[in-house]
Kinemage of the C-alpha trace (Angstrom):
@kinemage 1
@onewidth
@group {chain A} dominant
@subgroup {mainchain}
@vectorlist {calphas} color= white
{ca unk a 1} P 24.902 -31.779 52.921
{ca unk a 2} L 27.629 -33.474 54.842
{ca unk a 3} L 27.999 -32.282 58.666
{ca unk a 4} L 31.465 -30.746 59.496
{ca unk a 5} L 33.697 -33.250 61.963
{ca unk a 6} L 35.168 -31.452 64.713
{ca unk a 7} L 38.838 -32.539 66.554
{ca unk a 8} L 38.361 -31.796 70.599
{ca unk a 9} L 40.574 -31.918 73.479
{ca unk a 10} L 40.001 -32.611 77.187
{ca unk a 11} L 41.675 -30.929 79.720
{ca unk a 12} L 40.484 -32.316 83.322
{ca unk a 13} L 39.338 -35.524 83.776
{ca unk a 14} L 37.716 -35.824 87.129
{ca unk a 15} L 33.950 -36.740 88.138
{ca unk a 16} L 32.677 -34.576 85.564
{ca unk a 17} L 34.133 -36.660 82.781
{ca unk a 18} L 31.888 -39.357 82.785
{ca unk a 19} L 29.002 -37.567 81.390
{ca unk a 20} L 30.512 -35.575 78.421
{ca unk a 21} L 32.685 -39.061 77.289
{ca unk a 22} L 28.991 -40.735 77.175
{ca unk a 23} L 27.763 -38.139 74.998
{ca unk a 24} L 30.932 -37.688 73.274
{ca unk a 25} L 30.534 -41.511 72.331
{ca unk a 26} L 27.119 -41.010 70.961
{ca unk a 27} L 27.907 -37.739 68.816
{ca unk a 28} L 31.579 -39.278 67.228
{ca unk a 29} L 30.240 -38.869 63.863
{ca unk a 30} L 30.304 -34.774 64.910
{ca unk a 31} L 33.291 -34.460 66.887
{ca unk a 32} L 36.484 -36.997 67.453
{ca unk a 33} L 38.717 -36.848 71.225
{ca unk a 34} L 41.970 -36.542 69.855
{ca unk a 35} L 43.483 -35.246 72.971
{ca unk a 36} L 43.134 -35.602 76.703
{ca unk a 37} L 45.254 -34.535 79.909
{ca unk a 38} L 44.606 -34.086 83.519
{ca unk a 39} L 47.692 -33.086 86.204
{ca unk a 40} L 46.638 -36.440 87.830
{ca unk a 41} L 48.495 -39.241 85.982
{ca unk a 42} L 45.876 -41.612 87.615
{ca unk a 43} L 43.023 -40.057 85.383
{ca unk a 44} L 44.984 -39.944 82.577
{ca unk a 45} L 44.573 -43.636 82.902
{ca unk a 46} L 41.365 -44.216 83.608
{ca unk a 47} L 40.344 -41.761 80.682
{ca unk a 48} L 42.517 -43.759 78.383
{ca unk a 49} L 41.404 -47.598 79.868
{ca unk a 50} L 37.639 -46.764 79.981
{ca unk a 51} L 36.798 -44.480 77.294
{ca unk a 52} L 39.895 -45.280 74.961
{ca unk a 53} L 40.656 -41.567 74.867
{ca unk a 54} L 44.165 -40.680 74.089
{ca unk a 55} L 45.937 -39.085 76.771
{ca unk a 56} L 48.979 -36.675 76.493
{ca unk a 57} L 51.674 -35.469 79.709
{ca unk a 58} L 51.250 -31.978 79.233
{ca unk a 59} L 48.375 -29.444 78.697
{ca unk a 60} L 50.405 -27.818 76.065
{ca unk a 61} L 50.531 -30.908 73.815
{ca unk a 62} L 46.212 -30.157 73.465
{ca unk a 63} L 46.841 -26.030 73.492
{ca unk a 64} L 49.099 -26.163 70.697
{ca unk a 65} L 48.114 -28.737 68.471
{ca unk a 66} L 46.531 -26.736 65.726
{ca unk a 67} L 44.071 -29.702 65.221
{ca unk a 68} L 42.491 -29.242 67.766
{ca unk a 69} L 39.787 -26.723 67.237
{ca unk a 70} L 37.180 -27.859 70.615
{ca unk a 71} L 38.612 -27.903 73.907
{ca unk a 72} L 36.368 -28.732 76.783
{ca unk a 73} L 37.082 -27.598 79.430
{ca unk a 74} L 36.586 -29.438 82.805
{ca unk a 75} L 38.838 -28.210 85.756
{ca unk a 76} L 38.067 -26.914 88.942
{ca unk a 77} L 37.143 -23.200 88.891
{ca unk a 78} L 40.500 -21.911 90.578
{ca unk a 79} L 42.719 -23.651 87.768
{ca unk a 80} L 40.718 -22.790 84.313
{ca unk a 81} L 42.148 -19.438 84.023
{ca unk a 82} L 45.313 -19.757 82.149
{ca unk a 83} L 43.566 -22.561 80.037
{ca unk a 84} L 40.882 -20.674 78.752
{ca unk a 85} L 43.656 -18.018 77.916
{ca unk a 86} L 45.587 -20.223 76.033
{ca unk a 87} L 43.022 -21.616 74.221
{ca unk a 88} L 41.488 -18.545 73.593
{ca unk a 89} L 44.625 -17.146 71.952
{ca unk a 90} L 44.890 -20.488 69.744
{ca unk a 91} L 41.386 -19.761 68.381
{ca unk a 92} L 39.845 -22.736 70.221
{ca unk a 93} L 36.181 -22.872 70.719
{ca unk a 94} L 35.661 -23.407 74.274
{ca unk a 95} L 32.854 -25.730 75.948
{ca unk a 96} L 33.466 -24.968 80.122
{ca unk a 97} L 32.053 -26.605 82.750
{ca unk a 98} L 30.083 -25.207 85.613
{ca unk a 99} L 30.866 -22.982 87.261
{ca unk a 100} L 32.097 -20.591 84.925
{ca unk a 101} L 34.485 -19.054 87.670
{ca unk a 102} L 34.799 -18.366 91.346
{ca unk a 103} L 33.652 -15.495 91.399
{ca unk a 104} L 31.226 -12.826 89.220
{ca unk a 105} L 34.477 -10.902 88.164
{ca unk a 106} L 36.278 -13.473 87.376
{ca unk a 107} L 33.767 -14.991 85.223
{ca unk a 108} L 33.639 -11.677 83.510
{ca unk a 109} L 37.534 -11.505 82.582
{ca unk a 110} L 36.636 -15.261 80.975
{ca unk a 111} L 33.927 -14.184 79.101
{ca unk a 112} L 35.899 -10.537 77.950
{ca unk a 113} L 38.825 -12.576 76.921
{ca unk a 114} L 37.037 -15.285 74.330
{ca unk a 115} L 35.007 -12.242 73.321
{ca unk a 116} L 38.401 -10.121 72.247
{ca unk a 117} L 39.999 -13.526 70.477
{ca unk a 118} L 36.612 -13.946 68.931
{ca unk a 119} L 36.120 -17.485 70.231
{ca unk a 120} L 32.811 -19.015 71.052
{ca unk a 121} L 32.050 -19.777 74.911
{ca unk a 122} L 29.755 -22.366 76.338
{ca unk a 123} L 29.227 -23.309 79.645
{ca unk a 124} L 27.690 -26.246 80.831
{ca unk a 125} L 24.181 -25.702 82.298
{ca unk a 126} L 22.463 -28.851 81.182
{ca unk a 127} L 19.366 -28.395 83.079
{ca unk a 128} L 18.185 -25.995 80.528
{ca unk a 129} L 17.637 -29.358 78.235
{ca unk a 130} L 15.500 -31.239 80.124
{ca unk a 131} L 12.021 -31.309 78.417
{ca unk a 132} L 9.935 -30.181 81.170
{ca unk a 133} L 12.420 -27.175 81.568
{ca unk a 134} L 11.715 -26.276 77.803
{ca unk a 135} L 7.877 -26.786 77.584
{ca unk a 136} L 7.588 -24.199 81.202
{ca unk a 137} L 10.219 -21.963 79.035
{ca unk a 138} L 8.226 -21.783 76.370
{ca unk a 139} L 5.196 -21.071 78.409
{ca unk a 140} L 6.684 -17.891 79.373
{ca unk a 141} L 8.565 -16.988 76.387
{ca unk a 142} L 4.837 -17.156 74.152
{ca unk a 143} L 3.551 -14.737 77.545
{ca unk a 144} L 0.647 -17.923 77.947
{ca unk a 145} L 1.571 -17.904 82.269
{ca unk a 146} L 0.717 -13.929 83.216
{ca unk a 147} L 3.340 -12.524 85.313
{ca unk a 148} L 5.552 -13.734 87.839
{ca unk a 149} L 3.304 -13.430 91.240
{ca unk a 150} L 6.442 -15.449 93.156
{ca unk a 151} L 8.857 -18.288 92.974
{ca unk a 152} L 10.412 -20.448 95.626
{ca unk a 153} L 13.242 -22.882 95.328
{ca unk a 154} L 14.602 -25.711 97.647
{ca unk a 155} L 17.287 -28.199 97.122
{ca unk a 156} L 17.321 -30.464 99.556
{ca unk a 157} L 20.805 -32.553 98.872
{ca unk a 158} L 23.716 -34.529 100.699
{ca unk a 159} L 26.849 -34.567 100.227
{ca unk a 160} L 29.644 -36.978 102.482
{ca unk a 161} L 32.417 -35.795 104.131
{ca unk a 162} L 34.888 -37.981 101.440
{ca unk a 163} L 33.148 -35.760 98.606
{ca unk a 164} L 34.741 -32.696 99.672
{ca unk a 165} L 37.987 -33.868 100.638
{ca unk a 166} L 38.647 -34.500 96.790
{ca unk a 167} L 39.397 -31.874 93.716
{ca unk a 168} L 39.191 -29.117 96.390
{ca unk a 169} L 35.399 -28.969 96.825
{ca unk a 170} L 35.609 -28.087 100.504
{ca unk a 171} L 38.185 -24.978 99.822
{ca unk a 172} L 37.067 -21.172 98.833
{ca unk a 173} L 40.319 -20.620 96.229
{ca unk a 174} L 39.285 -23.932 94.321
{ca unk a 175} L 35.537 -23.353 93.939
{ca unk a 176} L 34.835 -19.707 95.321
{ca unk a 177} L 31.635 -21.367 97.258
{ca unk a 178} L 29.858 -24.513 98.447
{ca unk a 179} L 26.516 -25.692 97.710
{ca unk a 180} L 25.343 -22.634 95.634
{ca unk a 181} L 28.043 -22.682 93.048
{ca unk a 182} L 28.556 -26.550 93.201
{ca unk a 183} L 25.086 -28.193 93.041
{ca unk a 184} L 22.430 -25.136 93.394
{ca unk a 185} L 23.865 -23.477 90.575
{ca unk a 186} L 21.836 -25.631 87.949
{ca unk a 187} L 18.904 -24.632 89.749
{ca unk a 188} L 19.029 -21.210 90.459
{ca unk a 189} L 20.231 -20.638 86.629
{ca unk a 190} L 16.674 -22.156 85.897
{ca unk a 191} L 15.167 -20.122 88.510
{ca unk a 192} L 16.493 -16.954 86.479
{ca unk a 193} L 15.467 -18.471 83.075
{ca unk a 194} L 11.794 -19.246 84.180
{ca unk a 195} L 10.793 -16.129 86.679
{ca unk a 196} L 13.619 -13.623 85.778
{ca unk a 197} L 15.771 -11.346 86.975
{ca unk a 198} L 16.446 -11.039 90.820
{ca unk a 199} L 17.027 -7.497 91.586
{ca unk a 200} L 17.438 -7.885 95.787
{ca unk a 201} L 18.109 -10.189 98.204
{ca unk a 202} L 18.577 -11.099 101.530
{ca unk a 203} L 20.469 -14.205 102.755
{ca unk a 204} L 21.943 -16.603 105.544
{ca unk a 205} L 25.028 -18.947 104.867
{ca unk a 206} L 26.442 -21.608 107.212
{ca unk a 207} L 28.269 -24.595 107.325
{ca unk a 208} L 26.689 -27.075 109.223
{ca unk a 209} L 28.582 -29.864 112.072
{ca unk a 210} L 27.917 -32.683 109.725
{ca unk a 211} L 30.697 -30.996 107.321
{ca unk a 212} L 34.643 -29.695 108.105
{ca unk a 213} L 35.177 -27.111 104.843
{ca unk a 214} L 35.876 -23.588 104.315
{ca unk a 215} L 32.392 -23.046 101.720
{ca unk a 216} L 28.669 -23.187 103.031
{ca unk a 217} L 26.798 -25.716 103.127
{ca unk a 218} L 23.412 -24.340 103.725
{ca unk a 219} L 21.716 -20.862 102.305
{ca unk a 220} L 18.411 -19.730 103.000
{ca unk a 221} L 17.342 -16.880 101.149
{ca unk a 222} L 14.645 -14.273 100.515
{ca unk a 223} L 14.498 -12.955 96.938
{ca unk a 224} L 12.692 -9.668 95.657
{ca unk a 225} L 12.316 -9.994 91.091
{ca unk a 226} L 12.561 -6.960 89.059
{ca unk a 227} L 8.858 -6.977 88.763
{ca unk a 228} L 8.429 -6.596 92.305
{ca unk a 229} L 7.872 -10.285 93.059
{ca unk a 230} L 8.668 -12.022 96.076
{ca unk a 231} L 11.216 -15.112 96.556
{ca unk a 232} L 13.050 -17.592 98.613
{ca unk a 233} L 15.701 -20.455 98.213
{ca unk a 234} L 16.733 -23.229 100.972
{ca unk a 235} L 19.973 -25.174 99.208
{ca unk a 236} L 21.703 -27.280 101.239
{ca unk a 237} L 24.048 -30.441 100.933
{ca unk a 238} L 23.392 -31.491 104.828
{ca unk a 239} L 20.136 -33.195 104.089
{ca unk a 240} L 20.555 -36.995 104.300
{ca unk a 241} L 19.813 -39.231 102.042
{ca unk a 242} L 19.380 -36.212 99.421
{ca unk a 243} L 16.055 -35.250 97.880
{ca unk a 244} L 14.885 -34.076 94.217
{ca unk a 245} L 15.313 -30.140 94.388
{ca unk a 246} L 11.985 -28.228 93.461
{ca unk a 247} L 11.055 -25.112 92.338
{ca unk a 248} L 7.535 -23.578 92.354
{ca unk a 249} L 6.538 -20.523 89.957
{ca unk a 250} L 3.055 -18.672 90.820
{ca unk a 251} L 1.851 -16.724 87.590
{ca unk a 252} L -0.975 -15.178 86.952
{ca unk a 253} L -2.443 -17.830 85.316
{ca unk a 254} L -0.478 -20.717 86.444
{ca unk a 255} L 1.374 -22.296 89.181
{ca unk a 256} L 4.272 -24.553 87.947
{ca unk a 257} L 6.348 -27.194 89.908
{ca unk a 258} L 9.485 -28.499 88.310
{ca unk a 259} L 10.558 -31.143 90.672
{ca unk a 260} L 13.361 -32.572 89.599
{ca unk a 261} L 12.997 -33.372 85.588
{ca unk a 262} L 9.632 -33.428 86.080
{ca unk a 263} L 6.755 -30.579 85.576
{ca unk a 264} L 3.167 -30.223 86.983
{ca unk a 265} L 0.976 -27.493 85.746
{ca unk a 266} L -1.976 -26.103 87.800
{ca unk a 267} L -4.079 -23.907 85.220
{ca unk a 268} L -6.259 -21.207 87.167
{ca unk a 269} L -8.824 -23.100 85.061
{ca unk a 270} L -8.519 -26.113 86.877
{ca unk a 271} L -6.587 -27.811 83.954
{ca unk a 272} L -3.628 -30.162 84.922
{ca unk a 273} L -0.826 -30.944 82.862
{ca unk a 274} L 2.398 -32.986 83.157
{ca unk a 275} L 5.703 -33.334 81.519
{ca unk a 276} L 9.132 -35.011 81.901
{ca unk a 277} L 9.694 -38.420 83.559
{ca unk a 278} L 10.938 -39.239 87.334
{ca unk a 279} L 15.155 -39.694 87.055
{ca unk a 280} L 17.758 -39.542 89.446
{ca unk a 281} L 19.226 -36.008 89.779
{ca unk a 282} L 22.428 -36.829 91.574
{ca unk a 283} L 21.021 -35.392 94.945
{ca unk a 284} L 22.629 -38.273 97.316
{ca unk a 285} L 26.092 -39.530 97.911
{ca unk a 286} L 26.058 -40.533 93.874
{ca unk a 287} L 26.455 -36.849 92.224
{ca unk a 288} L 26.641 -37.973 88.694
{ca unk a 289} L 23.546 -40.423 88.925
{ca unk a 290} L 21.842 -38.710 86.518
{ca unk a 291} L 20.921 -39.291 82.464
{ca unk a 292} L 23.697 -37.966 80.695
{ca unk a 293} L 21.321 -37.227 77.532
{ca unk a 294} L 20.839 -33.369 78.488
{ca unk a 295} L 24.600 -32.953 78.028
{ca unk a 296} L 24.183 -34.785 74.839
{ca unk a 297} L 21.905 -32.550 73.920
{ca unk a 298} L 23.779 -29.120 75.185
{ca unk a 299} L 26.657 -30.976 73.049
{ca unk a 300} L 25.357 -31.278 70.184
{ca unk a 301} L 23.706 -27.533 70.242
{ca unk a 302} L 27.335 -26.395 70.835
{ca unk a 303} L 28.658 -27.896 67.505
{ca unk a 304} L 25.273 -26.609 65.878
{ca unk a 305} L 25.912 -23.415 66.808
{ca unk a 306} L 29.703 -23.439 65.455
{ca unk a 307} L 28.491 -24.980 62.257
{ca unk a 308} L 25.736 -22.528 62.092
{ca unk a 309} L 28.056 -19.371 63.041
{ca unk a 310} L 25.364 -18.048 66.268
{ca unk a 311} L 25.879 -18.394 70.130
{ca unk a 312} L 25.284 -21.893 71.747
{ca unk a 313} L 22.504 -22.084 73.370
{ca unk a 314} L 24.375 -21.297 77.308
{ca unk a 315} L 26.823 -18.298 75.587
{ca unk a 316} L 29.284 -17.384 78.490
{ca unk a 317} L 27.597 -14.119 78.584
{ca unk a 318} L 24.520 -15.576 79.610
{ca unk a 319} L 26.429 -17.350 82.175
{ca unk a 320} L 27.043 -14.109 84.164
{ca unk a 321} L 23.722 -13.557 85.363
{ca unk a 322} L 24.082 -17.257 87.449
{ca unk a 323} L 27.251 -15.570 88.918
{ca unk a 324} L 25.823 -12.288 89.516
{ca unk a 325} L 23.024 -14.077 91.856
{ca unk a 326} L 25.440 -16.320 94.264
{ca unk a 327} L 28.030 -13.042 94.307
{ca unk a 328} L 24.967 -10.938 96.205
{ca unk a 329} L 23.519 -14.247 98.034
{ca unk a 330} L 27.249 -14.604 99.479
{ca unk a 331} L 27.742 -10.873 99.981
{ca unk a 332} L 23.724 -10.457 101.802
{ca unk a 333} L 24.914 -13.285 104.432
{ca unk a 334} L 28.153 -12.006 104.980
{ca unk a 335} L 27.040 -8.242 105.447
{ca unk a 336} L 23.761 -9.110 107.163
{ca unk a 337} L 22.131 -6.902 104.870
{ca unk a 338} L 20.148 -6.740 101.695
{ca unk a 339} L 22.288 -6.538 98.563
{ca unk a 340} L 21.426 -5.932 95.227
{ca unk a 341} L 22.061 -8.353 92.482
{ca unk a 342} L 25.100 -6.538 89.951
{ca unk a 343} L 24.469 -6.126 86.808
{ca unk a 344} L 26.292 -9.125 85.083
């Protein structure tokens, strides 16, 4: 049976094009570009001289064109709003990049508003496909680890100066945060996919000299699960040259170590096991040095699940519980107090 052909549009075509045109290019027997735009007429461009993407001068050209029934979405945070409106009303699926929103509540009015126009809502949270990710997901999902004992996560990046200064990375309206919504987000949705729900935490948040923005670049963080388990996180993009971001999970019956895309296993029997492969993550001054194949592979769910008429594999829903963590991280350090994690 012949696969349905989707038409997409692009709206923002910053750093975080690069990955989705790759995998665009290798699914173009699923889905065909017909549309691009970004504010910046230099991107526009680019989009058009390295990816041969057609480019339009206004947003409305890919909002309106009945076509068009894809539209990923990859703006800054602050200016995705009246995009995801738009598109919602014109009955356009919507792929959105990370984060969802600047805030928890904001992400929520997202989600409520594709959910009343019926639309489908993705978000891009690629980590999810890396194959050592899956096989310690399906660990837990077939109950074969025992219960969460604890969990601790550290990312250990660097950002420049130059990195913030561009697409409003260094400003609270354009992003809502710093390192926890733009580069520990990946990891701390995998934290919640692997060990749970956080129900508590307490949390410090700083900027360190080495950076001149408004968002933090450094959190450290104890953590308390629903089960009663006990956490931590230390993200930070002050850590030069930038270093693979790990997180251990104690179980019951089995300590696991993602480390980057890769994943050690320490059985309580003394087995060992291994999975995934030693890649760049983008931890250094090179943030999309990493294998584009996982959003390939979140892709091609997406346009599964549309064909197939069931949520993509990150619904926007799902999304919420990513937002509800950084919301009470931000809120602990800036009360100096412990905050419970909302209810997403």
């Amino acid at each position: 049976m012949a696969r349905r052909r989707f038409d997409a549009g692009i709206i923002g075509l910053g750093m975080a094009l690069a990955p989705h045109a790759l995998a665009l290019r290798e699914l173009r027997e699923r889905v065909r570009v017909r549309a691009v735009w970004s504010p910046v007429a230099e991107e526009r461009q680019r989009a058009s001289r390295d990816w041969g993407f057609p480019a339009v001068s206004e947003a409305a050209a890919i909002l309106e064109d009945p076509a068009i029934d894809v539209l990923l979405l990859l703006t800054p945070p602050g200016a995705r709003r009246t995009y995801v409106e738009a598109a919602a009303a014109a009955g356009k699926q919507l792929l959105v990049e990370k984060p969802l929103a600047r805030d928890l509540a904001e992400a929520r009015e997202l989600v409520s508003c594709c959910e009343r126009a019926g639309v489908t809502l993705g978000v891009v949270l690629q980590q999810r496909f890396r194959e050592a990710v899956r096989r310690l997901r399906e660990l837990v999902v077939a109950e074969r680890t025992g219960a969460l004992v604890a969990a601790h996560l550290q990312l250990p990046w660097w950002r420049p100066q130059d990195y913030y200064e561009h697409g409003g990375r260094g400003r609270r309206g354009q992003y809502g945060s710093g390192v926890l919504a733009g580069q520990a987000i990946h990891a701390l949705d995998l934290l919640g996919w692997i060990a749970g729900p956080v129900r508590e935490v307490v949390a410090l948040a700083a900027t360190t000299r080495l950076h001149r923005i408004e968002v933090e670049d450094f959190v450290a963080a104890g953590l308390l699960f629903a089960n009663g388990a006990p956490g931590g996180i230390l993200a930070t993009t002050a850590e030069r040259p930038g270093f693979s971001e790990a997180l251990h999970v104690v179980f019951e019956r089995v300590t696991a170590v993602l480390e980057g895309a890769r994943l050690r296993l320490h059985w309580r029997d003394g087995r060992e096991e291994r999975y995934g492969e030693s890649v760049p993550t983008g931890a250094g001054e090179r943030p999309m040095d990493f294998p584009y194949r996982w959003h390939r592979a979140l892709l091609a769910d997406f346009l599964d699940a549309l064909e197939e008429g069931r949520p993509p594999a990150v619904p926007g829903r799902e999304a919420l519980r990513v937002h509800a963590l950084i919301d009470a991280l931000l809120a602990a350090a800036r009360e100096g107090r412990r905050v419970p994690v909302p209810c997403p």
